[in-house]
DRENMARMI-558749 format. One record per residue (C-alpha): residue number from 1; residue in three letters; x, y, z. Coordinates in steps of 0.001 Angstrom, whole numbers, padded with zeros to 6 digits. Example, Ala and Ser with C-alpha at 12.3 -4.5 7.8 and 13.67 -1.06 7.14 Angstrom:
2
     k     r         x         y         z
     1   ala    012300   -004500    007800
     2   ser    013670   -001060    007140
END
This chain:
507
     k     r         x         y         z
     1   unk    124444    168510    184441
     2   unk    125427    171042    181624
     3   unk    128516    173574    181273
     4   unk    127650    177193    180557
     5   unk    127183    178308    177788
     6   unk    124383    175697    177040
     7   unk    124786    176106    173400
     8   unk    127838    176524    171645
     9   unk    126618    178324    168426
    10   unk    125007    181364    167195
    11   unk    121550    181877    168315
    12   unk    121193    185265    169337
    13   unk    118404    187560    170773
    14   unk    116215    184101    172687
    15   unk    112643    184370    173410
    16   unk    111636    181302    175386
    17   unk    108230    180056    176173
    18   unk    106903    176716    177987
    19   unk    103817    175256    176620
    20   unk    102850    171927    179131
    21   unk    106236    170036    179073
    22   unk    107679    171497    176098
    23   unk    110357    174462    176002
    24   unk    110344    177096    172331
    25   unk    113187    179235    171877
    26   unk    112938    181671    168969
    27   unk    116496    183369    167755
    28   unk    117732    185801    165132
    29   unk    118651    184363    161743
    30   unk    118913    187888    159999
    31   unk    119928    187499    155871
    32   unk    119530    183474    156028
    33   unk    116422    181744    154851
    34   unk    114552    180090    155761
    35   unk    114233    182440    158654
    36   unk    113366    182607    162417
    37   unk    114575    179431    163505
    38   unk    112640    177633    166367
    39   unk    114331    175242    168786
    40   unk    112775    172681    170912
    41   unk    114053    171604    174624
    42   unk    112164    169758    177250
    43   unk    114796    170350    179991
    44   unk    116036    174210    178838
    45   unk    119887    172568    178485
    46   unk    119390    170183    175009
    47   unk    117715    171439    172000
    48   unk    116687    170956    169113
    49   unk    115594    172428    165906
    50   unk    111717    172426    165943
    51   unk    111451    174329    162456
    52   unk    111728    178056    160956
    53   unk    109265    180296    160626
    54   unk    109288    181198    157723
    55   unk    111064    180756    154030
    56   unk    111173    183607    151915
    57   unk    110266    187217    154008
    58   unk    109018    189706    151213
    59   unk    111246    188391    148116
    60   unk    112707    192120    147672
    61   unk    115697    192114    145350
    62   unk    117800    192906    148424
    63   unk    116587    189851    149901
    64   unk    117192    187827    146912
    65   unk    120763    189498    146658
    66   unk    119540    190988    142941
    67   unk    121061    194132    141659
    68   unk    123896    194462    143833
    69   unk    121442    194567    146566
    70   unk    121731    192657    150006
    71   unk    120639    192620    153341
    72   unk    123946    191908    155344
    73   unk    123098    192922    158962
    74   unk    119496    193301    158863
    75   unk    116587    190924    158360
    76   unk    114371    190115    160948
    77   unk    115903    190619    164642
    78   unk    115266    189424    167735
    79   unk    111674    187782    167443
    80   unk    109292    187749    170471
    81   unk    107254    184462    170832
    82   unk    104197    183964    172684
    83   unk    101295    181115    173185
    84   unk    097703    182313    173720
    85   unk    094532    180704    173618
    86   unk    095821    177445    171820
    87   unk    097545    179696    169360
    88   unk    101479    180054    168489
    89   unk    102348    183620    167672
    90   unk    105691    184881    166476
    91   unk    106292    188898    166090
    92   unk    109433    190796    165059
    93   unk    110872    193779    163138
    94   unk    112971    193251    160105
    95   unk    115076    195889    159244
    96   unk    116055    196292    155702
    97   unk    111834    196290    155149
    98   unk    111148    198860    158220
    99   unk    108011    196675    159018
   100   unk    106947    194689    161535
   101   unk    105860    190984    160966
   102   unk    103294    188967    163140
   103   unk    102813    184984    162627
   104   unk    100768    182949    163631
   105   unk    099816    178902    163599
   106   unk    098108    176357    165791
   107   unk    101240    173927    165605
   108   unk    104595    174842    166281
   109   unk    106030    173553    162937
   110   unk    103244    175469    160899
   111   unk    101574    176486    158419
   112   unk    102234    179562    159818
   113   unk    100560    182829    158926
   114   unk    102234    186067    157976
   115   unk    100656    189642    158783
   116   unk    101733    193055    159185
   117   unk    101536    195624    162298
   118   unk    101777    198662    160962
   119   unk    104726    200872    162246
   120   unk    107891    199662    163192
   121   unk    108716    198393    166389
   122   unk    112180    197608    167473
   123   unk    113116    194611    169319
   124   unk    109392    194160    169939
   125   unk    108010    191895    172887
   126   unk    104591    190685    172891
   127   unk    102228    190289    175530
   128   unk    098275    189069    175611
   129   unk    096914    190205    179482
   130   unk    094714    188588    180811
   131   unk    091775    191660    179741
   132   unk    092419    189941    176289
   133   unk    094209    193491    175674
   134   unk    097580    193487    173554
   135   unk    100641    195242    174264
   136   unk    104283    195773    172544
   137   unk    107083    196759    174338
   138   unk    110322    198093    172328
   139   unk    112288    200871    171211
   140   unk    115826    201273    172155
   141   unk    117026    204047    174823
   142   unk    113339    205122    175468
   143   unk    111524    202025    176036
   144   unk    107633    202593    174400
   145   unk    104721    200294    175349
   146   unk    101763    200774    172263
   147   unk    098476    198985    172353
   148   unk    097386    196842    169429
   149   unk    094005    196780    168375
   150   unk    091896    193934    168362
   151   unk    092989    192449    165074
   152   unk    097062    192703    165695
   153   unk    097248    194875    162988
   154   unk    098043    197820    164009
   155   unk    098034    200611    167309
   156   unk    094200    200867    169448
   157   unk    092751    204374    168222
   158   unk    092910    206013    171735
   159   unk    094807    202874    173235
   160   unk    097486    202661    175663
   161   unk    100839    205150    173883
   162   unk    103452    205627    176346
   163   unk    107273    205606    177513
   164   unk    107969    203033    180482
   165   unk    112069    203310    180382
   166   unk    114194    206117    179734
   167   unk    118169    205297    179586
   168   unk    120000    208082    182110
   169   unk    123156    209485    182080
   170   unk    126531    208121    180333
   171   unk    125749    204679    178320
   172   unk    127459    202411    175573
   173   unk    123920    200862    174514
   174   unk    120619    202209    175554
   175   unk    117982    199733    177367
   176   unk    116797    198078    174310
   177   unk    115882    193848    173488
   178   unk    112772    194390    175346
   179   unk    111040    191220    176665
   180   unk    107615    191867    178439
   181   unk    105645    189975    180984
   182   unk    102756    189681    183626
   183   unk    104070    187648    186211
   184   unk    101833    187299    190025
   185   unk    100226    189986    188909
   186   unk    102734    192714    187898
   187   unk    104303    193932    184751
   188   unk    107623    192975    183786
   189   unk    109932    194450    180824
   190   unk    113787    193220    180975
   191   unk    116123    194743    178914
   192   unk    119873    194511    177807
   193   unk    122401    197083    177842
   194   unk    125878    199021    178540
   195   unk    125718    201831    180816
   196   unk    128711    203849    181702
   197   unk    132051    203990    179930
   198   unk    132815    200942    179245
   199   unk    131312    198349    177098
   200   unk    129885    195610    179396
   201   unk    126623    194104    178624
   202   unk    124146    194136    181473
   203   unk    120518    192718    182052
   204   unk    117999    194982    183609
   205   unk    114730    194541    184563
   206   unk    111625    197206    185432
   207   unk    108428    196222    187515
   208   unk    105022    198043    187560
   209   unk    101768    197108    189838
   210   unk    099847    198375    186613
   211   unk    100030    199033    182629
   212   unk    099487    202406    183201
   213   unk    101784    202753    186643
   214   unk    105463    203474    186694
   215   unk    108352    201022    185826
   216   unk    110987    201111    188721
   217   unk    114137    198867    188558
   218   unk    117592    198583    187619
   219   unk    120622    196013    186931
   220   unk    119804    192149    187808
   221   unk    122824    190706    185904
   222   unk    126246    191635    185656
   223   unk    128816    188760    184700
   224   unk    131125    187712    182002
   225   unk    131397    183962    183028
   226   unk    135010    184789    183967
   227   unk    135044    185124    179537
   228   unk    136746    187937    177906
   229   unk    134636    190918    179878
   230   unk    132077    189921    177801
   231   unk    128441    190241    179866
   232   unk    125373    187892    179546
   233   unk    122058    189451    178773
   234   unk    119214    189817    176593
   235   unk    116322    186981    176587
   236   unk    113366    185374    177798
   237   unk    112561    184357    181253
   238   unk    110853    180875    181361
   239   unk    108820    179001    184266
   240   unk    109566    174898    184534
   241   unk    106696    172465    185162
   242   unk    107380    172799    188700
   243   unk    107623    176157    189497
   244   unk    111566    177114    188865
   245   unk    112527    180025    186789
   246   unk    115234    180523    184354
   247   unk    116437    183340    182207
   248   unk    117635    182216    178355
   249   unk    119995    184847    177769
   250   unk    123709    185388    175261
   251   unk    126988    186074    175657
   252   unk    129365    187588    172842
   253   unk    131787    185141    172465
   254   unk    134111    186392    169382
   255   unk    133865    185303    165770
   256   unk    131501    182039    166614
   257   unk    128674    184631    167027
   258   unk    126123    185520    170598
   259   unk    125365    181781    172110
   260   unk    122713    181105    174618
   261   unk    123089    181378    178502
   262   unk    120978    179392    180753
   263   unk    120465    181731    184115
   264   unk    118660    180556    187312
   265   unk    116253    183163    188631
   266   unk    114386    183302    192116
   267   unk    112143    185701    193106
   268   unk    112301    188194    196232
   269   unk    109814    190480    197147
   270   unk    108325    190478    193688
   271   unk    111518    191124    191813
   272   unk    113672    188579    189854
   273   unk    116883    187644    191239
   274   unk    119768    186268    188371
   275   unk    122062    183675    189072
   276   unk    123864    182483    192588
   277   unk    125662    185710    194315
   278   unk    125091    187573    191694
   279   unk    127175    185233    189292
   280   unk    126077    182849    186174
   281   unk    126994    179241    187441
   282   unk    129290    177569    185641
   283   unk    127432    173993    185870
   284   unk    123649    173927    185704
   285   unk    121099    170794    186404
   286   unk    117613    170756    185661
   287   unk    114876    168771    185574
   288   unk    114000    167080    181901
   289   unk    109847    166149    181403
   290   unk    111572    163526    178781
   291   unk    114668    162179    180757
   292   unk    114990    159170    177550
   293   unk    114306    161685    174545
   294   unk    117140    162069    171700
   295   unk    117589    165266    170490
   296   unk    118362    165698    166703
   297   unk    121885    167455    166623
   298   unk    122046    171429    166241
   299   unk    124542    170963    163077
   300   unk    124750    167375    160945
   301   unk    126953    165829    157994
   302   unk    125113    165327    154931
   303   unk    125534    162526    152190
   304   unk    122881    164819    150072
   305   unk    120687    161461    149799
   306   unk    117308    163275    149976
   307   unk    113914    162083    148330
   308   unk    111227    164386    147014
   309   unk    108049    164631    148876
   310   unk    104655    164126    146832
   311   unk    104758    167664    145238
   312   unk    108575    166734    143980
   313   unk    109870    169024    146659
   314   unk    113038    167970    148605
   315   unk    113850    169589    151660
   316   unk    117116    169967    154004
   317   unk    118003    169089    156691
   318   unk    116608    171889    159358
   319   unk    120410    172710    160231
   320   unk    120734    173989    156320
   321   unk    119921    177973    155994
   322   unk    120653    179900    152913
   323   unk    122319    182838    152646
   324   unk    119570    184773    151466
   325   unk    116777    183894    149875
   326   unk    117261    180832    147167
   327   unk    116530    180631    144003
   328   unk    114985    177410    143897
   329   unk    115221    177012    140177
   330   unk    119450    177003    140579
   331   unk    119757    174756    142859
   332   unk    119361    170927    142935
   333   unk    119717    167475    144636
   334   unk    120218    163916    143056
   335   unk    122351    161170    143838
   336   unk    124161    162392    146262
   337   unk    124904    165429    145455
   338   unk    124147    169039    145797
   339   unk    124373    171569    142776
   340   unk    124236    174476    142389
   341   unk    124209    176702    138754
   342   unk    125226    179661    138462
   343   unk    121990    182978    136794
   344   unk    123895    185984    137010
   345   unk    127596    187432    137245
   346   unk    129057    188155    140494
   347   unk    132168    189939    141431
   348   unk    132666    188408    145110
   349   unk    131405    185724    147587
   350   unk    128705    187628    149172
   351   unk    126759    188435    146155
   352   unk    126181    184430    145486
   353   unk    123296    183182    145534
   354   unk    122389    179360    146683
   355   unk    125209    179440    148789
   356   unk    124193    176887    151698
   357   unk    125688    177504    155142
   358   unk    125788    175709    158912
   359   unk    126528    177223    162282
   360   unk    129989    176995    163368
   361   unk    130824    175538    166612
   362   unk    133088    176843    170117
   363   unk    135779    176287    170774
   364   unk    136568    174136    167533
   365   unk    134846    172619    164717
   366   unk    135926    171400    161171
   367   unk    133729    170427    157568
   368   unk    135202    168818    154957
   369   unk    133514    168573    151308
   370   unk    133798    167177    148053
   371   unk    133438    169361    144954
   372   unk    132542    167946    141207
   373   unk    134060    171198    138959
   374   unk    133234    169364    135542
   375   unk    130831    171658    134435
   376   unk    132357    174671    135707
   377   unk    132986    177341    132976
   378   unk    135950    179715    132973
   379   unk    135631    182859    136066
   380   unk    133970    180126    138150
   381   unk    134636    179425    141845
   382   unk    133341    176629    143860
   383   unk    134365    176144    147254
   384   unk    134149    175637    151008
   385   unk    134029    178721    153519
   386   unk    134481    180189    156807
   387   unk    131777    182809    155839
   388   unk    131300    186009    157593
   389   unk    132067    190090    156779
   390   unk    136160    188850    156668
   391   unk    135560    185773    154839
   392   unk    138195    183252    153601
   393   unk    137348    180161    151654
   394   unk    139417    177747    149400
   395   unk    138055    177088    146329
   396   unk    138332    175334    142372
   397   unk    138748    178296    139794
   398   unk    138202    177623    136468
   399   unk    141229    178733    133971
   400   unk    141115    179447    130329
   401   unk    142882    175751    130077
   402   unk    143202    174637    133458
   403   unk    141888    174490    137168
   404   unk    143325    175937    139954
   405   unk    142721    175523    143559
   406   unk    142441    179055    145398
   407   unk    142809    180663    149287
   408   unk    141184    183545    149528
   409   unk    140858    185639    152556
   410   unk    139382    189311    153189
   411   unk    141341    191392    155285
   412   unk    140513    193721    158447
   413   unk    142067    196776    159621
   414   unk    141196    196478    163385
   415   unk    139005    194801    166010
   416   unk    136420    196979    165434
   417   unk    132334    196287    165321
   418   unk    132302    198078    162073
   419   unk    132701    196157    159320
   420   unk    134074    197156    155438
   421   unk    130957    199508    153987
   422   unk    132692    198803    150608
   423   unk    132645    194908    150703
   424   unk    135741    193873    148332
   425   unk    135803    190143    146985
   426   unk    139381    189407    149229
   427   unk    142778    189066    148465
   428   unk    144020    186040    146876
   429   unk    146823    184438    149019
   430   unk    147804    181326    147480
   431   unk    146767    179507    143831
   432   unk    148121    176131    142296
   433   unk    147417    174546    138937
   434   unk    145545    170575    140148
   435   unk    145595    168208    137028
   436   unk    141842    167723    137971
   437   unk    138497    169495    138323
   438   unk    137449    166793    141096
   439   unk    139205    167751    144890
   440   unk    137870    167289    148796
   441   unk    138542    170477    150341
   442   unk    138204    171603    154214
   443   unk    138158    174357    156760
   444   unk    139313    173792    160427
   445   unk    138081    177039    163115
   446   unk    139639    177619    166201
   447   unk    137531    180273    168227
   448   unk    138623    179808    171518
   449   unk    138855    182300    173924
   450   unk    138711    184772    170819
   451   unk    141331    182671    169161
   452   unk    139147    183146    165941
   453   unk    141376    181371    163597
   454   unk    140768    179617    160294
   455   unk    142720    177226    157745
   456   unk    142593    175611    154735
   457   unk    142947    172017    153275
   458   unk    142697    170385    150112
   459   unk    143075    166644    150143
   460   unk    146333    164631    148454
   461   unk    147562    161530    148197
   462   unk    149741    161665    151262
   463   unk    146807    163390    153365
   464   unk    145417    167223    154215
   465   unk    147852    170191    152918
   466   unk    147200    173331    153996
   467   unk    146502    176060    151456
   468   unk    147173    179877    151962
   469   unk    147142    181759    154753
   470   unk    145244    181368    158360
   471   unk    142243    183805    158328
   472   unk    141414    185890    161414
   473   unk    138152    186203    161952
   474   unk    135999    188517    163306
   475   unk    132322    189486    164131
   476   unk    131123    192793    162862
   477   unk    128622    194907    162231
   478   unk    128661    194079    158498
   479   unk    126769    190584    158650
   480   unk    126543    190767    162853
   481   unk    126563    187148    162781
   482   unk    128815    184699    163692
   483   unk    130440    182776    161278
   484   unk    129369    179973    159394
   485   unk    130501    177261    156812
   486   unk    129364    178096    153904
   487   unk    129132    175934    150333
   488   unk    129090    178262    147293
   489   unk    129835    178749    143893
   490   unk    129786    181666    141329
   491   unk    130408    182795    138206
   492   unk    132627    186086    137394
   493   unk    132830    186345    133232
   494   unk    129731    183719    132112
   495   unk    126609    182525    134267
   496   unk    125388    178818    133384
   497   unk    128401    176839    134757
   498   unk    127410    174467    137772
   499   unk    129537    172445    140324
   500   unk    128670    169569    142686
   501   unk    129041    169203    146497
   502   unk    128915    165575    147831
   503   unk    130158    163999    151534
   504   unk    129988    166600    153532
   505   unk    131527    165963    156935
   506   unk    131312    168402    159927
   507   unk    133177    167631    162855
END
């Protein structure tokens, strides 16, 4: 038995697919690399992470946060993943490039490989009939279903070019997050979105007896899980072994980001039916194919003890993502430790690069760190954060002839979805000289029911004191992500300084 929401963290946007026994869930990862995330369940309640995709995209300099350039709320969204013909294929838009990506492998966890459909295609769903004809189904407010050549690369010259879904009268968000199917013989597309006045996120689904018939349908889901008013919607719909269905969906749940929904679907008359009474239940069983398997935990501590593989290359643990692409040449592991060394000047948090983050967990989670500032050089920072678009973090700062210990927090006007355009680097709410440049820092979240609270801790000899002030968090539009803990460091006046992270403990 499982408690709703199955999974207390961000992963947004699910696509879920059985092959055999085996459960795939693809999910938004947006600016962090490596990207596209894959998780692995063989009862739809536990997972696990399976791998990512991919990780580096295109290596632009926004995607390598060069220049002043970063892709904060874009990246690749809301993937569609399909199995066909012994084949894994993964397909999604990414939208500081305007292209759309297709990959493909034979295994789940790769080498997967990367090719482009021309045109861009938003929230794309894929779907191989049974003709061995290829459709997309996307677009947001007008839903469009395009016919791919033969190749995947691009539209059919004279193929299937057509609207299915067309939004009608007052609406918050237009049908959009299409996911497309052929289920007993019909086509299905199910979409998320807010019709009326009111923001209230709704699943919908449309049913056609052909490609090239008409799409009738309407709401299937409305329910908030007695949360906030905030609706459940947008995902894949999944079949078990033995012939149950189940919608993956998300729910908005405040600063911790959209987690996943797990939705019991029967079927009457041809058309899917969500939840019991129309209402998401609160408790959920299923059946697991692996009733003794261990799953790997979604986030981990780390004592940095890694060893290099035969090409020299070490690589994290698969709850590690960067935030953005890494530069692989400024970052390092030994002993113990993680480093990272600072290649360019930076005037705020969200222009460093290397900066390693985890998924945050509802309703409370905490991570604790050590940080070596030895080789720091004066205008660095090294620290721990809750990292989001209203950041705070507590951090060493080197002085001309000391260190300090800092609490920095970036403030929001309102409750708004739209975040700062102008991103400043925070206000500085609290600094004291430490005689050392050695100090265990930590962040403690609170995100119940919207609490979306954070603090700050340095370590002393009589135990945790807190530092500055507590940060309110909040998800935006800015990074629309939730938030994460994030290790960093960064230089403001000189580059080449370096600082070390070892222990870290999330809780």
């Amino acid at each position: 038995m499982s408690i709703n929401p199955i999974l207390n963290m961000d992963f947004p946007d699910p696509d879920v697919i059985r092959v055999e026994d085996t459960y795939y869930m693809v999910s938004t990862t947006m600016h962090f690399m490596p990207g596209c995330v894959i998780l692995r369940s063989y009862d739809l309640r536990n997972w696990e992470i399976a791998g990512h995709i991919y990780d580096s995209l295109d290596g632009t300099k926004g995607q390598r946060l060069q220049d002043k350039r970063g892709i904060y709320g874009k990246g690749m969204w809301a993937a569609s993943i399909r199995y066909h013909k012994n084949k894994f294929y993964v397909c999604f838009a990414a939208n500081d490039t305007g292209k759309t990506y297709l990959y493909h492998s034979h295994t789940i966890s790769g080498n997967w490989k990367k090719q482009e459909i021309e045109g861009f295609y938003h929230d794309c769903s894929l779907l191989f009939d049974d003709d061995d004809r290829v459709y997309l189904v996307y677009g947001n407010t007008e839903i469009h279903l395009t016919e791919l050549d033969r190749n995947l690369k691009g539209p059919k010259e004279n193929g299937i070019d057509r609207i299915i879904v067309k939004e009608q009268g007052t609406y918050r968000l237009g049908y959009e997050g299409a996911h497309f199917y052929k289920i007993h013989g019909k086509y299905y597309v199910f979409l998320i979105h807010s019709s009326g006045e009111e923001w209230f996120r709704r699943e919908a689904c449309f049913v056609s007896d052909s490609i090239e018939g008409t799409f009738t349908g309407g709401d299937v889901l409305a329910d908030d899980l007695n949360y906030c008013h905030q609706g459940i919607a947008q995902g894949g719909i999944v079949d078990t072994p033995d012939g149950e269905w189940y919608g993956v969906l998300f729910q908005d749940r405040g600063a911790v980001g959209r987690i996943p929904v797990l939705v019991p679907v029967k079927w009457e008359n041809d058309f899917p039916v969500f939840g019991k009474h129309g209402r998401v239940p609160e408790r959920i069983e299923t059946k697991s194919s692996r009733p003794e398997y261990q799953y790997t935990p979604l986030f981990s501590s780390d004592d940095f003890q890694y060893l290099p593989d035969k090409n020299g290359k070490i690589s994290l643990k698969e709850v590690w993502e960067f935030n953005h692409q890494p530069d692989s040449l400024h970052w390092s592991i030994a002993d113990g430790e993680f480093r990272i060394q600072s290649d360019k000047l930076c005037t705020k948090l969200e222009e460093a690069v290397n900066t390693l983050t985890q998924r945050t967990r509802y309703p409370k989670c905490e991570a604790e760190v050590t940080i070596n500032g030895s080789d720091m050089n004066v205008g660095d920072y090294a620290g721990i954060s809750a990292f989001l678009g209203c950041f705070g973090f507590v951090a060493l700062k080197k002085e001309e002839d000391h260190m300090s210990l800092v609490m920095v927090g970036k403030q929001e006007e309102d409750e708004s979805l739209n975040g700062k355009k102008n991103w400043d680097a925070g206000t500085e709410y609290e600094k004291i000289r430490i005689p050392s440049d050695y100090v265990r820092l930590k962040v403690a979240i609170d995100f119940e029911y919207k609490k979306d609270e954070a603090e700050f801790f340095y370590e002393t000899a009589k135990g945790w004191k807190k530092i500055g002030r507590t940060q309110k968090l909040y998800f935006k539009m800015d990074h629309f992500c939730g938030c994460r803990f994030a290790l960093f460091m960064y230089s403001t006046r000189v580059t080449g300084g370096s600082a070390g992270f070892t222990n870290f403990i999330y809780t």
